[in-house]
C-alpha positions as CSV (number, residue, x, y, z in Angstrom):
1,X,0.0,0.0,0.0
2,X,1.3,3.5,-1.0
3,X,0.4,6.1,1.5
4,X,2.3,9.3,3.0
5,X,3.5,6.8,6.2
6,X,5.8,4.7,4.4
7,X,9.1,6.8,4.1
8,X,12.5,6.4,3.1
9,X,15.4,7.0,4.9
10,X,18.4,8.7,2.8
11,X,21.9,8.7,3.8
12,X,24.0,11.3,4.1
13,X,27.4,12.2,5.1
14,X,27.6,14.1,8.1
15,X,29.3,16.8,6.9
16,X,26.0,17.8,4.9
17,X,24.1,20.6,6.4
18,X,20.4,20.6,7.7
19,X,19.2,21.5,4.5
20,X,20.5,19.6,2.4
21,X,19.6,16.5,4.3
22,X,16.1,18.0,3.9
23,X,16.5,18.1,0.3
24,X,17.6,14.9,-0.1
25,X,14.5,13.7,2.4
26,X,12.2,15.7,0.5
27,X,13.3,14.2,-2.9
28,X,13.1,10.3,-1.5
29,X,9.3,11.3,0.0
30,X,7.7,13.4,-1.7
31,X,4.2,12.5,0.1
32,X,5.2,14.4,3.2
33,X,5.5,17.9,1.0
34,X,1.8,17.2,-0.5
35,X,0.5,16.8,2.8
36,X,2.1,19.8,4.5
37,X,0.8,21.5,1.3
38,X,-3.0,20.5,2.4
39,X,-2.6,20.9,5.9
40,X,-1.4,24.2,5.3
41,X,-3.7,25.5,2.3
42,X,-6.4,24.1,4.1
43,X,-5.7,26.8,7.4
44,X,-4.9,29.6,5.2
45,X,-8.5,29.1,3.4
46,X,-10.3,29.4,6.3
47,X,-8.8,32.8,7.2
48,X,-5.6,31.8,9.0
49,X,-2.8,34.1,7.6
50,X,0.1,33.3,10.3
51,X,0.6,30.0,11.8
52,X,3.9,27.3,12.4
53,X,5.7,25.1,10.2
54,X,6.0,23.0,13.3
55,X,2.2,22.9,14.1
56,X,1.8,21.1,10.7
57,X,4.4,18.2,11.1
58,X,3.0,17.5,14.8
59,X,-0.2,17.2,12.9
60,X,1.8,14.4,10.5
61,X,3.0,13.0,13.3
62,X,-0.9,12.9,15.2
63,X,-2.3,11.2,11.8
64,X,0.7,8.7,12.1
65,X,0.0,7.9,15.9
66,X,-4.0,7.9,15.1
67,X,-3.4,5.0,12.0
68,X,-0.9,2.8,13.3
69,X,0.2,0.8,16.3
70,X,3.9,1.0,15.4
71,X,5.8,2.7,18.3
72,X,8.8,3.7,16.3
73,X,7.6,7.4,15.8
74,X,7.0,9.5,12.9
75,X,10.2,10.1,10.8
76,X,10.5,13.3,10.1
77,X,13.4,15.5,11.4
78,X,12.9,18.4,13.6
79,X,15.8,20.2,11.9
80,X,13.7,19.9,8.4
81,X,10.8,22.2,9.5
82,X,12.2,24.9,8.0
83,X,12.9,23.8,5.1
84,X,9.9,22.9,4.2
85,X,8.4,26.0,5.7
86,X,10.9,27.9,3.1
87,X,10.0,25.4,0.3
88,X,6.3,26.0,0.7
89,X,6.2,29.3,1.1
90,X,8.6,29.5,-2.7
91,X,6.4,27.1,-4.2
92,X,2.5,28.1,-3.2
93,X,2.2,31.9,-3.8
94,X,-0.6,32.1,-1.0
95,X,1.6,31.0,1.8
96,X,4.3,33.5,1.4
97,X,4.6,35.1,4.3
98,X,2.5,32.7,6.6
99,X,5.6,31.4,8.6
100,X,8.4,33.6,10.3
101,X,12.1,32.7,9.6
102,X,15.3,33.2,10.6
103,X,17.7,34.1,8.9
104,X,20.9,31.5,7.9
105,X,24.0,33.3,8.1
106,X,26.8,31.7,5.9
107,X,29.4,32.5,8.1
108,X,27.5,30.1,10.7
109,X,26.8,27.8,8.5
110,X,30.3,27.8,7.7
111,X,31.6,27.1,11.4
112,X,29.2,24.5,11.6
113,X,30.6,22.8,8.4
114,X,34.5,23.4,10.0
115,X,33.2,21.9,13.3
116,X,32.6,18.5,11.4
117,X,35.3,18.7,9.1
């Protein structure tokens, strides 16, 4: 059976950054991006302008626990929120501007990087 709970894992090196990893999760399942999209169309259509990226993967993760009896927990990453945030918000013209951000700075990302080299 095909549905949005049967994910892949994808390997990475740990030198990759957060999103990349994201990426590379987001490409291996793409189910998880179509149901974010729902979740969060659906809120913005009935009037809600500014709301989480987070409340919408606890709400995966709900529909997961709700469905099945298997205890291993819902397998997405905390640290790909906001990507996915940024990648809806790029790719559905409505939600731009529905989540806050922060702002990446490269020269953190790149001390983050050195700290793993």
């Amino acid at each position: 059976m095909d549905t949005l709970f049967e994910m892949f894992d994808v390997a990475m090196p740990p030198e990759a950054t957060n999103e990349e990893k994201a990426l590379a999760f987001h490409a291996a399942n793409p189910k998880v991006y179509e149901e974010l999209r729902r979740l969060a169309l659906t809120l913005y259509y009935r009037g809600h302008k500014h709301f989480g990226a987070k409340l919408l993967t606890e709400q995966l993760r709900w529909m997961w626990m709700e469905r099945t009896s298997d205890m291993s927990g819902y397998k997405i990453n905390n640290n790909f929120v906001a990507t996915y945030a940024r990648l809806l918000m790029k790719q559905e013209p409505e939600l731009q501007g529905v989540f806050n951000l922060r702002q990446v700075h490269e020269s953190k990302a790149f001390l983050v990087r050195k700290k793993a080299g």
